[in-house]
N, C-alpha and C positions, 0 to 999 in steps of 0.2 A: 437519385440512386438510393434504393433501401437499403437500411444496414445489414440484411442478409445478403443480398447481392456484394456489400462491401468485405465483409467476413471471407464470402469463397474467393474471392478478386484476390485478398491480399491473402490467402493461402494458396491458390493458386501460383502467385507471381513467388512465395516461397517455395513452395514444393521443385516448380522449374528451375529455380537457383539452385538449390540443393540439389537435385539428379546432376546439375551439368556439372557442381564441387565435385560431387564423388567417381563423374570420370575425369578430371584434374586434380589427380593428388599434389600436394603441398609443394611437391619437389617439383612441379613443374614447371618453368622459370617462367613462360610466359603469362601466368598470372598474378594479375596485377592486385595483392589482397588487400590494398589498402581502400582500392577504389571498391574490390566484392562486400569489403566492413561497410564503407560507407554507403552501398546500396541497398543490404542486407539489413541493417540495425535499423532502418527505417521503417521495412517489411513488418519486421516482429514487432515494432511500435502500432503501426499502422492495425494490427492482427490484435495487437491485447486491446487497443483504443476500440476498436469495432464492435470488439467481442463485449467491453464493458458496456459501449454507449448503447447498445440492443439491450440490454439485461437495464440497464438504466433506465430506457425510454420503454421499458414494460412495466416497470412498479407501479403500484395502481396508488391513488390517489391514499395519503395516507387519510384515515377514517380517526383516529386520535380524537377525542369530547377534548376541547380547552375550556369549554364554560356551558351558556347556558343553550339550549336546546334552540334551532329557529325553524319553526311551522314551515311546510312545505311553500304556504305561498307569500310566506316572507319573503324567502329566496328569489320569486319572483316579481316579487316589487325591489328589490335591492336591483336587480338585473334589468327596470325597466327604463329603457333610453340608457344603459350602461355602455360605452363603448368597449367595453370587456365583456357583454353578456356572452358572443358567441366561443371567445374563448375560454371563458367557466363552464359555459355548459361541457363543452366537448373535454373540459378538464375532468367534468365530474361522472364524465360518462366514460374516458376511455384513458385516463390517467395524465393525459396527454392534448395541447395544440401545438397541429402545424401551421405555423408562417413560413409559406412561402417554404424553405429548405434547412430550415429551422424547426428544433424540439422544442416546447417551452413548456416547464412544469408548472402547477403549484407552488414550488418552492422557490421560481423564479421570482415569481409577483412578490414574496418574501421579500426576497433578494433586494428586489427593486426599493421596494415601500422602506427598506433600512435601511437602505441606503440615502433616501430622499429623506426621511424622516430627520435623521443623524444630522444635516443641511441644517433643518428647519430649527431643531431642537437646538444646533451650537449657535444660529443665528439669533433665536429670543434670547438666548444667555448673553453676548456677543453685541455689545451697544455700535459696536464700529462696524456692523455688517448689517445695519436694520436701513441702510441705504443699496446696500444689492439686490436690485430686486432679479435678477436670477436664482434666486434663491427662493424655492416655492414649496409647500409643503404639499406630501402627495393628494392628488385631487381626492373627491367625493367618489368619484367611480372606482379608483383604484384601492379604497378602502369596503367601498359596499361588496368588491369582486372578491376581496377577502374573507369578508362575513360571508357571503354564498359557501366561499370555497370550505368554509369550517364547520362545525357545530356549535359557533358560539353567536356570530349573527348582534351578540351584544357591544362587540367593541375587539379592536383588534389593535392594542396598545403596543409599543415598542416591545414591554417586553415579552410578547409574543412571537417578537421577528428570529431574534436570535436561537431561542429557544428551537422553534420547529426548523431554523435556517440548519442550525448544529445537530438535530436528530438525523436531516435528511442527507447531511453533507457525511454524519459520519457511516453510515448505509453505503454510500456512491465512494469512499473510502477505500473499505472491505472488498466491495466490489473488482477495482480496479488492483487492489495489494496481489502479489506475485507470493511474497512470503509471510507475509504476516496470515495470508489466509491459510493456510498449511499448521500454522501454530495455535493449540489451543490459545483462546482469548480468554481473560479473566478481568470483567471490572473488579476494581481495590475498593473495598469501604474506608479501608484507612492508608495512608502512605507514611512506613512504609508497609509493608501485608505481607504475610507467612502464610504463606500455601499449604496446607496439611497435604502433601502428595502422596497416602497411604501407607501402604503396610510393608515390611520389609518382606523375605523372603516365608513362603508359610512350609512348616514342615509336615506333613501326611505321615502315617503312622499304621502298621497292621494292627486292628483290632481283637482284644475279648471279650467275648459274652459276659456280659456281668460285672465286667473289670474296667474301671474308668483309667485313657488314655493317660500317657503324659503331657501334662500342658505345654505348648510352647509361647512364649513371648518374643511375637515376634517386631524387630527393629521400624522403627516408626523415622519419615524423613520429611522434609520440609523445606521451602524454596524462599528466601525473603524476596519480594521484590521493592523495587524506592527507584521509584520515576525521576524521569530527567524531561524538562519543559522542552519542548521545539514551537519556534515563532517563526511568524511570516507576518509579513504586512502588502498590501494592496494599496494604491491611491488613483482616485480620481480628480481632476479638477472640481473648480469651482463653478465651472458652468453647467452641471449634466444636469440635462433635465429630463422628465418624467419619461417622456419615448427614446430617448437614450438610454435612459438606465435600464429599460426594461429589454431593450435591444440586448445591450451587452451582458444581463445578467444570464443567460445559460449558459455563456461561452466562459462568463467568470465561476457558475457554478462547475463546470466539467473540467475548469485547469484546475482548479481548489481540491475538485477529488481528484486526478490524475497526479499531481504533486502531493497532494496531504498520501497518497498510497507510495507514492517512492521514496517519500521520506521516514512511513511506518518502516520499511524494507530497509531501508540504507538504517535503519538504527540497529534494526534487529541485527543485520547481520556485521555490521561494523563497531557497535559502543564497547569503547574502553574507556576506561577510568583512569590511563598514564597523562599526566600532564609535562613531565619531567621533557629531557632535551632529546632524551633518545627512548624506545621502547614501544611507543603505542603503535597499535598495527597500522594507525592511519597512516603515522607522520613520524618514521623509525630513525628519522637523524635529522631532527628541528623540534622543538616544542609546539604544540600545539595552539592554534589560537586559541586566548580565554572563551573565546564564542562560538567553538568549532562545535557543530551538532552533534559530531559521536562522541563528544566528551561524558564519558555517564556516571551519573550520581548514585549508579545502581551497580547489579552486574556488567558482568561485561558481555560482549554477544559472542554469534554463534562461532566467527572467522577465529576469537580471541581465544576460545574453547584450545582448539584442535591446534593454533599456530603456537600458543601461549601454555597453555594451562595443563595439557596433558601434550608434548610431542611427542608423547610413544604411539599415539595416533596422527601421526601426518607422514605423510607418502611421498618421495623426494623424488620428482621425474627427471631428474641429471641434466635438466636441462635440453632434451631430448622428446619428442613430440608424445602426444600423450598414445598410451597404448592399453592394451588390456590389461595388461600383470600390474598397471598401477591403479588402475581401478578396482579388481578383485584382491589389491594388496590395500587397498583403503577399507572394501568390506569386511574383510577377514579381519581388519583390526575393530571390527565394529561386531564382530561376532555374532551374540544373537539377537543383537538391534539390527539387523541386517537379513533377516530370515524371511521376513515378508515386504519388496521391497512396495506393495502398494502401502506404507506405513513411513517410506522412506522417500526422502525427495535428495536429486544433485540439482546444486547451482554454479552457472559457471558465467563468465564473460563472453561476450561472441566470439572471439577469436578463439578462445578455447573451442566454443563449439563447429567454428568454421574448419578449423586448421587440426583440431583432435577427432571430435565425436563423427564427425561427418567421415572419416578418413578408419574407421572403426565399422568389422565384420556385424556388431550386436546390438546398432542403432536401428529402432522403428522409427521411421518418419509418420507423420500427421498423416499422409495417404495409406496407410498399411492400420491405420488404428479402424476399428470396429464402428458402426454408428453407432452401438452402446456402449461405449469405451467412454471413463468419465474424462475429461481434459482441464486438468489445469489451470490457471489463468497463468498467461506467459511460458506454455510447454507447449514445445517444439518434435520432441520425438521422447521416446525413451529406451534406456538402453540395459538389456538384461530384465527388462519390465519397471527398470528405478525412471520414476520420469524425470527428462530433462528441463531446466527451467532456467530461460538466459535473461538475466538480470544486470543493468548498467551500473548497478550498487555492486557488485563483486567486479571490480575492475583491473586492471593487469595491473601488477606488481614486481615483486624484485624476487631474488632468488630464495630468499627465507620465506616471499608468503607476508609477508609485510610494504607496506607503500614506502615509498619514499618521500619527502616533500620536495623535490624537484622531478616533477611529471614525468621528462623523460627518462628520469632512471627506471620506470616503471613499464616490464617490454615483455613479461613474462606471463604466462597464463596461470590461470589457479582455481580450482571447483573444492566444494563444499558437499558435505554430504550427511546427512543427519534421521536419526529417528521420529517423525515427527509427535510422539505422545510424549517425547521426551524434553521438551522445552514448550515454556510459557510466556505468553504475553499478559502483561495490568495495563491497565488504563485507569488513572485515580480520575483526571479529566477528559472527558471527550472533546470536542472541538469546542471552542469558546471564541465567540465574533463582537469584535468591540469597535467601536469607531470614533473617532476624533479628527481634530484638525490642526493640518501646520502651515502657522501663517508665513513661518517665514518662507516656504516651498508654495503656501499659497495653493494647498493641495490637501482633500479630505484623506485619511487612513480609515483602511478596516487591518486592523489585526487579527491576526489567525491564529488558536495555538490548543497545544491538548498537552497532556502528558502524559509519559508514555514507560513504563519498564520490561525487561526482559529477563530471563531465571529459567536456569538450566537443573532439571533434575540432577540429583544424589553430588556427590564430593565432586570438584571442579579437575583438581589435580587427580585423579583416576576416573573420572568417565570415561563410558569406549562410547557410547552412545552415537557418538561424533568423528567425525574423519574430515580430511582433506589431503588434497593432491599439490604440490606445489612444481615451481620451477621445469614450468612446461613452457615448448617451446612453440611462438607461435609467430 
């Protein structure tokens, strides 16, 4: 099946769920919306997954020099009796081989080779494992396929793996991010990093001939940002060996972006810096674990904005399904961050968008958009021209718009709404791949991790920039 074929399948199998919602409005008893959630939230998975792995399995082979230069017909003696020759070539020709029903990059063979390497490398250190012999350093083929695939040809040393592993992982990242792609991005040269965010208001003046204006000086503002680390870790046994690793590295490289992008999203939209017993939006009546990921060393995000920081921007739906007047009652507090809304994105939770948006006169669905109409990553419709975008990091909450730490307190819908020129993302690290070994688990680690901050233009306590909707019923 292509992943174009896969793309219209599963908008397809939404667009038919969606007409048949909006001739069953909410109140209709015999709908069953736990089981329409659990069909639906797999749909728009299904729909962002598609849409990123097509866009994935088009990047063309990255061309990046790591060293020295290798003659054309080097290439062809690396490759001669290779059992990877026919997959490099087609690698170097079309970005991409298929096996079988399987993508596999460039950056897979990576994958693989650092993974076997990391084996090899804790093994010569490692006096008590020089009798495993499962334990095998990546063959001759799998390294010449490496030198074809590069410009270097001279040597394809470990720390070449991580290196090009973390350029390509953090590309397929982006890719798949819902909101972190909507927010300007900014590498940090230093952490933490002051954003000069421009000029304050400029004041225009009638002119005279001859006669120099009045200067004005105008207010200058600036964003600190200071990152907060997010980790993950992987493990494989002790046994994998070389056609193993290489098997499972695409499926390891496409959950690494699928998660490394929902966890850019879930920071952006959820970090706060409360650790105390009550207060943070995550966890409003328990403390926080010390290890909780939206704990931030930085700002705080986008939810913290509008629930916390300014509530003269947050929209109280009584508890009562979402309707119009609280969505143009959340723009109008956004004023004129709110004028153009292709500059403006909502995010909501499915149920919001099952049980409100779909039940709403001003909703465009995905069949009604244009075949030049740009789309989103993870937007579903949009409503009033603000696109919609349902994200499982904005998740039901309690009546304030804050989580509870006992789940089921948490039953209430809640959207986001924001300018997007008006918030920034840093990054002081992008992705960093480390691996080791634990004997007592008897199981190799790759660690995963970047660091990450977020910084909302001009004074926190008076932004309108930003809105949100709470205590919606769904």
């Amino acid at each position: 099946m292509s992943e174009e074929y896969t793309i219209n399948d599963a908008t397809r199998a939404i667009l038919e769920l969606t007409r048949w919602l909006k001739g069953n409005p909410p109140q209709d008893a015999t709908v069953d919306w736990e089981k329409v959630q659990a069909h639906f939230e797999p749909q728009v998975e299904a729909l962002v997954a598609a849409r990123v792995k097509a866009e994935m399995d088009r990047q063309p082979v990255r061309g990046e020099p790591i060293g020295a230069h290798v003659p054309g017909d080097g290439v062809a003696e690396l490759l001669k009796g290779n059992r990877y020759a026919r997959a490099v070539r087609h690698m170097r020709e079309d970005g991409f081989y298929r096996d079988g029903g399987q993508i596999v990059k460039d950056v897979d063979l990576y994958i693989a080779r650092n993974m076997l390497a990391a084996q090899w490398r804790i093994k010569q250190l490692d006096q008590r494992m020089n009798g495993d012999e499962h334990v095998r350093k990546p063959s001759d083929d799998l390294d010449n396929a490496l030198k074809a695939l590069t410009s270097t040809g001279s040597a394809t040393g470990d720390e070449l793996v991580p290196e090009d592993l973390a350029a390509t992982l953090w590309e397929d990242f982006f890719l798949a991010s819902r909101v972190a792609g909507v927010i300007t991005n900014i590498p940090m040269p230093t952490d933490p990093f002051n954003v000069p965010l421009g000029l304050g208001a400029i004041t225009w003046r009638k002119g005279t001939e001859t006669q120099a204006t009045t200067a004005s000086t105008p207010a200058t503002a600036k964003v600190t940002l200071t990152t907060t680390e997010q980790v993950t870790e992987q493990v494989w046994s002790y046994t994998l060996s070389e056609d193993a690793a290489i098997a499972m590295a695409p499926a390891l490289r496409a959950r690494l972006a699928q998660s490394g992008a929902e966890q850019i999203d879930y920071c952006a939209l959820n970090f706060d810096s409360t650790a105390t017993a009550t207060g943070n939006v995550n966890s409003d009546d328990a403390a926080p674990a010390s290890d909780a990921s939206y704990l931030s060393d930085g700002q705080d995000g986008i939810r913290h904005q509008w629930i916390v920081d300014n509530t003269n921007q947050t929209v109280d739906a009584g508890g009562d399904a979402l309707a119009d007047a609280d969505l143009l009652g959340a723009f109008a507090k956004m004023g004129k961050y709110a004028v153009d809304p292709n500059r403006c994105v909502l995010v909501c939770d499915v149920q919001t968008y099952l049980k409100g948006f779909l039940d709403l006169d001003n909703v465009i669905g995905l069949d009604k958009f244009g075949p030049s109409t740009p789309i989103l990553t993870g937007q579903l419709a949009a409503y009033r021209g603000f696109p919609i975008i349902i994200s499982a990091s904005h998740g039901l909450a309690m009546a304030d718009g804050k989580l509870s730490a006992t789940a089921s307190n948490n039953t209430l819908g809640s959207l986001s709404v924001w300018n997007r020129d008006m918030w920034y993302m840093g990054f002081r690290r992008q992705v960093l791949v480390e691996v080791d070994r634990d004997i007592q688990r008897r199981v190799y680690l790759m660690v995963t991790s970047f660091r990450e901050a977020v910084g909302a233009h001009g004074t926190r306590s008076s932004n309108t920039h930003t809105a949100g909707v709470i205590n919606i019923l769904v």
